[in-house]
C-alpha positions, 0 to 999 in steps of 0.5 A: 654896491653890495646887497649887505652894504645896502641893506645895512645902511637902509636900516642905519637910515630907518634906525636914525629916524626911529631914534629921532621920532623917539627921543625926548632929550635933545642929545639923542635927537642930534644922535638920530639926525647925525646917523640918519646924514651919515647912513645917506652918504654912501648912497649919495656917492655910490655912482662915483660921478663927480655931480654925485661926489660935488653933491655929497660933499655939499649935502655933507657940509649943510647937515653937519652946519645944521647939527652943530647949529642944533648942539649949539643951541640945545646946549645954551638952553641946558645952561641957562635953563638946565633942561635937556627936555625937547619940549620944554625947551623956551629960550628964545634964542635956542627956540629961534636957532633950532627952528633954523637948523631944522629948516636949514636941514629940509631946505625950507627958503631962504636956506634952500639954496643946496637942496636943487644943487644937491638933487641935480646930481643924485640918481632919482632913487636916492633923490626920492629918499632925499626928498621923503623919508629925509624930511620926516626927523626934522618934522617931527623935531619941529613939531615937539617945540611948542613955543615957536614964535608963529611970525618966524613959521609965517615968514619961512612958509611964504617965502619958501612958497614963492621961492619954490614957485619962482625958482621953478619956473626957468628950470629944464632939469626935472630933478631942480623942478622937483627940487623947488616943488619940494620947497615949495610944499614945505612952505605949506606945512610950515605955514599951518604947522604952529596953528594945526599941527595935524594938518601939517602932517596930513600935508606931509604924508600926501607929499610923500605920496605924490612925489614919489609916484612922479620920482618913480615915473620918472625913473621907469621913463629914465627922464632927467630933463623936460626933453627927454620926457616927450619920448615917454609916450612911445615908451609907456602910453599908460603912465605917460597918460595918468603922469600928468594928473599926478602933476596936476594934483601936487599943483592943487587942482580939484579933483585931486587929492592934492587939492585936499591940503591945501584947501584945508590949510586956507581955509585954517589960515582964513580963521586965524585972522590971516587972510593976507598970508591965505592969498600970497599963499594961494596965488604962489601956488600958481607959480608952481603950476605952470611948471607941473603944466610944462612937465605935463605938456611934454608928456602927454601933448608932444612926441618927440621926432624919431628917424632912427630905424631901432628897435622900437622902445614900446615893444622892449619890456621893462624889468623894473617893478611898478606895482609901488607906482600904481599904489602910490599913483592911485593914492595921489589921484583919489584922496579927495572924497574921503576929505569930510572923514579926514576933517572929521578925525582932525581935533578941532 
């Protein structure tokens, strides 16, 4: 692809978002997603295989079902209501169906079923654009509304935290395993995000982080299944050996600064009175940790068999930048310790 081409639709993408982070009408919300879907497409496509073609197609269908879901209902709320305004909007009908739209959007259970179909057949840098920056406009719609009926968020929280759990753990693909992590953490967001608004954000923004350290170890490795992974450590002994604390801590272990949301989150849920929704929520996390373990297991504690007399892999060097990784590697390891000043910054 040209450098031009790329650089215009990047800035389409930024331009659709910041449009959507903007905008308090509900018409010039719907302009930003549509922009931010069509910037994408191309990108999705670029490689011309026909995994990518099917998954464009399919991502195609689903954003635009979303966005017609959300014109649908911003439109009855203007007509029964007259108020165009994102955050007055109050008909329940229109409240309910664009909460569905936006999680119909960002693969949120049980409207999750294109997102591991999709990610299967991108390349994993247009994956991990799909899995982060994609997610931020519908985010920020979702937190404008303000009369959500909280049973709704509960219910798509915990099932989008046993279906990313579940769906997970038969899988070799390392883009559908990411897929379902993905699902998996929006469900934790959903779940605080009517009780703690900023918590949810807080969990966003480390997901962000964590996964796009393990997207970008991945594509320095040119892994795409959990077999491929055990020749990584002749590749790169040094990121095959942190890799897996990365993985540990989008599972939630302490001391990591994955385990910082998540306690957070159980600990506000445990407050609310729900200490049954608190224990789904943390026993599904354990779902999502024996398959980070598998990922971990291969990387670090196998080798795979090599006869082949080549050229050895550990001594070719690599063109490709980490100084990205390290960064966000780095974030995803030491977050933990500064958690009593993140606490004391959340209004309470």
């Amino acid at each position: 692809m040209s450098p031009f081409i790329l650089a215009a639709l990047l800035f389409s993408l930024c331009l659709g978002t910041t449009l959507t982070f903007a905008s308090s009408h509900w018409l010039l919300a719907w302009m930003g997603l549509e922009l931010n879907t069509m910037a994408i497409l191309p990108l999705m496509a670029q490689s011309h295989h026909p995994r990518a073609i099917e998954a464009t197609t399919k991502y195609f269908l689903t954003q635009a079902t979303a966005a017609a879901m959300i014109l649908f209902a911003s439109t009855t709320n203007a007509w029964v209501l007259g108020e165009w305004n994102i955050q007055l909007t109050s008909h329940p009908l229109a409240t309910t169906m664009v909460v569905l739209a936006l999680s119909l959007k960002i693969g949120l259970a049980p409207m999750h079923f294109w997102l591991p179909e999709v990610l299967q057949g991108l390349d994993l840098t247009t994956g991990l654009i799909l899995s982060t920056w994609q997610k931020l406009a519908p985010f920020a719609l979702i937190l404008q509304l303000s009369t959500i009926n909280p049973k709704l968020l509960v219910f798509l929280g915990l099932t989008s935290t046993l279906v990313g759990g579940w769906g997970g753990l038969n899988q070799t693909q390392t883009r559908k395993i990411l897929a379902y992590s993905s699902i998996a953490h929006l469900g934790w967001m959903i779940l605080i995000l009517k009780f703690t608004p900023h918590l949810t954000l807080l969990a966003l923004l480390l997901y962000i982080i964590m996964t796009s350290s393990v997207f970008l170890t991945l594509k320095l490795n040119n892994s795409m299944t959990i077999n491929a992974l055990a020749t990584s450590w002749t590749k790169a002994p040094a990121i095959s050996t942190i890799a897996p604390l990365t993985l540990l801590s989008l599972g939630g272990l302490p001391p990591l600064s994955g385990f910082m949301p998540k306690w957070l989150i159980l600990q506000e849920l445990t407050k609310q009175q729900l200490p049954l929704t608190a224990t789904i929520a943390a026993m599904s996390a354990l779902l999502s940790l024996f398959f980070y373990l598998r990922i971990s297991y291969s990387m670090a504690l196998t080798m795979s068999p090599n006869t082949v007399s080549a050229s050895t892999p550990w001594r070719l060097n690599n063109p490709q930048s980490t100084l990205l990784l390290s960064t966000a590697t780095a974030l995803a390891l030491l977050l933990l310790p500064i958690t009593p000043t993140i606490i004391s910054t959340l209004p309470m």
